[in-house]
Each structure stands twice: as structure tokens, then as C-alpha cells.
C-alpha positions as CSV (number, residue, x, y, z in Angstrom):
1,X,-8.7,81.2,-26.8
2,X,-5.8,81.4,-24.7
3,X,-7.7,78.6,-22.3
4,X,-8.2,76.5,-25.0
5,X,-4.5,76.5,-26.3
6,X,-3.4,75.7,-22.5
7,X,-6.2,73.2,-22.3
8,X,-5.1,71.4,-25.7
9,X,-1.6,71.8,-24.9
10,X,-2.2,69.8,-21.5
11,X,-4.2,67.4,-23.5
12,X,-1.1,66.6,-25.9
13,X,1.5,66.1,-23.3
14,X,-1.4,63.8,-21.5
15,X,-1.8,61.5,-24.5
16,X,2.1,61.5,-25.0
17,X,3.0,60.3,-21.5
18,X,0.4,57.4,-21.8
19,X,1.4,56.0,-24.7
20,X,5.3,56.6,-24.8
21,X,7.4,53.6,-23.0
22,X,8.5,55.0,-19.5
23,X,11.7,56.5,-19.0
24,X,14.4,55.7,-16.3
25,X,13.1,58.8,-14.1
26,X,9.5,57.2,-14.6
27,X,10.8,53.9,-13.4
28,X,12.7,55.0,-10.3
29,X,9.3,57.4,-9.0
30,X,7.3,54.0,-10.1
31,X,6.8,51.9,-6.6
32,X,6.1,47.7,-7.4
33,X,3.4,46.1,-5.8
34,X,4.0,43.3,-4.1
35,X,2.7,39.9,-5.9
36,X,0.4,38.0,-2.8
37,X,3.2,35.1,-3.6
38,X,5.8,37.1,-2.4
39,X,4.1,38.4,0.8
40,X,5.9,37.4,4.1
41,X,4.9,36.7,7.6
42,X,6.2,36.7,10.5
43,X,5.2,34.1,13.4
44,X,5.3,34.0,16.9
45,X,7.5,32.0,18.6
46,X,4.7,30.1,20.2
47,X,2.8,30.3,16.7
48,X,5.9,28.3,15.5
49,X,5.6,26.0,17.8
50,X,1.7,25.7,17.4
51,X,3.0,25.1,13.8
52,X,5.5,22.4,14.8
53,X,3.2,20.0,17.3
54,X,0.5,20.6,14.3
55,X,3.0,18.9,11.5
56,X,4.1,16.0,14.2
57,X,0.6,15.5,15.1
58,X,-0.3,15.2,11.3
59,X,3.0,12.8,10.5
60,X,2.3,10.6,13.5
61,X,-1.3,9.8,12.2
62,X,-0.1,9.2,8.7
63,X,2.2,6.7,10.6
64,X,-0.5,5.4,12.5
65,X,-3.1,4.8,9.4
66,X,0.2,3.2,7.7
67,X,0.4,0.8,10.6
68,X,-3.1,0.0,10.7
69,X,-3.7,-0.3,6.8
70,X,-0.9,-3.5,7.1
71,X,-1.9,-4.4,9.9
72,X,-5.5,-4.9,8.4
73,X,-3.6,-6.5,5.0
74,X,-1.7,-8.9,7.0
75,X,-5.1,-9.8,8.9
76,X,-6.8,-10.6,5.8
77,X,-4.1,-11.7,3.2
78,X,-2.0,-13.9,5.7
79,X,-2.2,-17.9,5.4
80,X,-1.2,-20.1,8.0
81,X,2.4,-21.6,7.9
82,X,1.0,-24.8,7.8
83,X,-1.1,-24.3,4.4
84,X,2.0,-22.5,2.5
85,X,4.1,-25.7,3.8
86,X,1.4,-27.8,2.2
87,X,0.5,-25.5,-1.1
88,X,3.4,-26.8,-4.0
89,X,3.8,-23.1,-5.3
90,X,5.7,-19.7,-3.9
91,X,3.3,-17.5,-2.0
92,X,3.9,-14.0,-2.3
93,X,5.3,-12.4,1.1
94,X,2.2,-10.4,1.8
95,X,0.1,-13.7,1.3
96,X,2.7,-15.2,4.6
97,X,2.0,-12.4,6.6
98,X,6.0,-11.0,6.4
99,X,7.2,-13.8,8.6
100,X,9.8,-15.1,9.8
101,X,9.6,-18.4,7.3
102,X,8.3,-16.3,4.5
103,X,12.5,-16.8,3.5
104,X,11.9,-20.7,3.5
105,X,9.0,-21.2,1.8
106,X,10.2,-19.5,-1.1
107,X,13.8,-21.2,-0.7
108,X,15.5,-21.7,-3.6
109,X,15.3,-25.6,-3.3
110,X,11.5,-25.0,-3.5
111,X,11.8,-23.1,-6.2
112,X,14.3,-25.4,-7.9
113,X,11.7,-28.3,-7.4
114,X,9.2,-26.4,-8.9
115,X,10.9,-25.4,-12.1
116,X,12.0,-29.0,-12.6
117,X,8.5,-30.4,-12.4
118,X,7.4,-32.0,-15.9
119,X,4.7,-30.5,-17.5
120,X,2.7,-33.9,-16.7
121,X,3.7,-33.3,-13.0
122,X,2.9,-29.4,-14.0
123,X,-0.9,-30.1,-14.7
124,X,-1.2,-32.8,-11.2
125,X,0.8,-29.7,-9.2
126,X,-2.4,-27.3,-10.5
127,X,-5.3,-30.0,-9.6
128,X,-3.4,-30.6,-6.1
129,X,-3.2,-26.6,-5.5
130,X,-6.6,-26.0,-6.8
131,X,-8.0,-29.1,-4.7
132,X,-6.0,-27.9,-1.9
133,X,-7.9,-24.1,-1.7
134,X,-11.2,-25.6,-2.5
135,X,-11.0,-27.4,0.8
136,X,-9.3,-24.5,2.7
137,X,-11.8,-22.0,1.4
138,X,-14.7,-24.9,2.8
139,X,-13.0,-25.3,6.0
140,X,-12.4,-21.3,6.4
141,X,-16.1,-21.2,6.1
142,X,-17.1,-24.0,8.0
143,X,-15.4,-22.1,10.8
144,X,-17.7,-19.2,11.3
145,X,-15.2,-16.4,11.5
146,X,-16.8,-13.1,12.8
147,X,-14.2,-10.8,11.0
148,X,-10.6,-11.4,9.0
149,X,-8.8,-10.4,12.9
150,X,-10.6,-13.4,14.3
151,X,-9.6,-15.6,11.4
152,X,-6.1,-14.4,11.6
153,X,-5.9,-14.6,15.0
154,X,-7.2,-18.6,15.5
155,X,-5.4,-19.9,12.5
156,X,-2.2,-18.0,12.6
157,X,-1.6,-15.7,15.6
158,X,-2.7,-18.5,18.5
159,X,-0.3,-21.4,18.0
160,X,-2.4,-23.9,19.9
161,X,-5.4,-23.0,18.2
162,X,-3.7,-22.7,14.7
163,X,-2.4,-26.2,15.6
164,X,-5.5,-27.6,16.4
165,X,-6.8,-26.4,12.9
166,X,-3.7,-28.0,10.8
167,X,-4.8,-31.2,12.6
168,X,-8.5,-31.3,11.3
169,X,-7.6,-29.9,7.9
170,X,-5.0,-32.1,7.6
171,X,-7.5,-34.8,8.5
172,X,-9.4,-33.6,5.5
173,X,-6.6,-33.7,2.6
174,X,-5.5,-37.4,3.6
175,X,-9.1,-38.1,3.7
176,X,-9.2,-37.3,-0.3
177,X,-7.7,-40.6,-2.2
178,X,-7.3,-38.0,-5.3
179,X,-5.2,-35.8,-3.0
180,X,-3.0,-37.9,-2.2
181,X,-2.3,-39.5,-5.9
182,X,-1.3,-35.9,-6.6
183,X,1.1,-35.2,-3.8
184,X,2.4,-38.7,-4.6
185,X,3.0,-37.9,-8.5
186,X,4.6,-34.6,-7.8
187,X,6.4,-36.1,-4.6
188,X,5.1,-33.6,-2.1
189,X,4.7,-34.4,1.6
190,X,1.2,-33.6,3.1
């Protein structure tokens, strides 16, 4: 009986320790595991430098693809000076390839004459513009391109070649009575 006095009694406390809040002496013998967040580690030095070429390698790449992604936008957004200089509207800069006239074909005297165009003059600007990519779209195709690069490169990036290409489409637009009705009623020089 004794036994089972010392056994209940053992029993009791056990049942009052796990369900009573812990004390300040039950906190202090209590040891915290470590969270994996919180976990540290240390690194050689030639791991940290392992670490180091690894994040230049990884930025110059980014740089790289950055490079080549508007390189490949210029290549196929780009027109050729000559067709923004004879297009009546504001190309965007992406659509001049970033250039160094991008400034001036978008000057504000441009951009005054456009604003002050009647909406008669309005409606011939549209026909003339629209005209005017209809034919360059035909000629673009005409010319057989193998990829955007080589267009880029023959109509913008070679001068002689690019100027041999404003010649013939040029040749094209004054060949068009209606064109040049347009250009005359909005004044615009072909």
C-alpha cells in the first residue's frame, strides 16, 4: 500500500508540472533550440571568394543578356533616318534606334507643325503615312532580308548601302502622283 501511495504521489506531482506554466527556475534549466533561420556559417576565405567571382559572374551575364536584348530591339524596331525624315509623325526613340537625330526628328518645330495641321490636312497626313509604310513594308520585302541584323545592317548601319536604298525608295514615293498631292497639301518635302 505504501508503493502505491509513493506511486500516486509521483503520479500527482507529474500531472502538476505538465500542466502548470513554467517557473523562472524552469526557464533558466530550459535550453532554446535554435530556429534553422537563425543558424550561422562560417566560410572560408577562399569559399568567400568562390562566393564573390560566382555573384560577378552572375551580374556580368545579366549585363550581357541586357546588352544583347537591345541590341536585338534596336535591330528589329530601328527605321532608317531617311524614312523617319520622310514619315509626317514623331517616332518613338526605340523606333530610331536611340540615335543621335532621334532629338531632331522629334524637334519641337516638328512637333509644332504637326499640332497645327487642320483636320483636313490631318486626314491627307494619315493617307500619306499609311501610303508611305505600305510601300516601305513592300520594298522591306522585296529585299529579301535573311534576318532583322541583316535588315538593320543594309538600311541603317552601312551608310552606302542605306543610301543606295533611300535612292530607290525614294524613286518609288515620287513615282506615286497621290503621294505627292499629299506631301503637297500638308507641305512636307519628300
Amino acid at each position: 500500500m505504501l508503493n502505491m501511495i509513493s506511486s500516486l504521489a509521483s503520479l500527482s506531482q507529474t500531472l502538476r508540472t505538465s500542466h502548470s506554466k513554467p517557473t523562472a527556475a524552469d526557464s533558466s534549466t530550459h535550453t532554446p533550440q535554435s530556429s534553422p533561420s537563425a543558424s550561422t556559417a562560417s566560410i572560408s576565405e577562399q569559399g568567400q571568394a568562390m562566393l564573390v567571382q560566382s555573384r560577378m559572374a552572375t551580374q556580368q551575364n545579366a549585363t550581357a543578356e541586357q546588352a544583347r536584348l537591345a541590341e536585338e530591339a534596336r535591330a528589329q524596331f530601328a527605321v532608317p533616318k531617311w524614312l523617319a525624315e520622310m514619315n509626317p509623325a514623331p517616332y518613338l526613340n526605340a523606333e530610331l534606334g536611340g540615335s543621335e537625330w532621334s532629338g531632331t526628328q522629334n524637334s519641337p518645330e516638328k512637333m509644332s507643325w504637326w499640332a497645327s495641321l487642320s483636320p483636313e490636312q490631318q486626314h491627307s497626313r494619315l493617307e500619306f503615312q499609311e501610303k508611305l509604310h505600305g510601300y516601305y513594308a513592300q520594298f522591306v520585302d522585296e529585299q529579301k532580308f535573311s534576318s532583322e541584323a541583316e535588315r538593320y545592317q543594309r538600311m541603317i548601319g552601312d551608310a552606302a548601302s542605306s543610301q543606295r536604298m533611300h535612292n530607290q525608295f525614294r524613286e518609288i514615293i515620287l513615282g506615286d502622283k497621290r503621294m505627292i498631292e499629299l506631301a503637297n497639301q500638308i507641305k512636307w518635302t519628300i
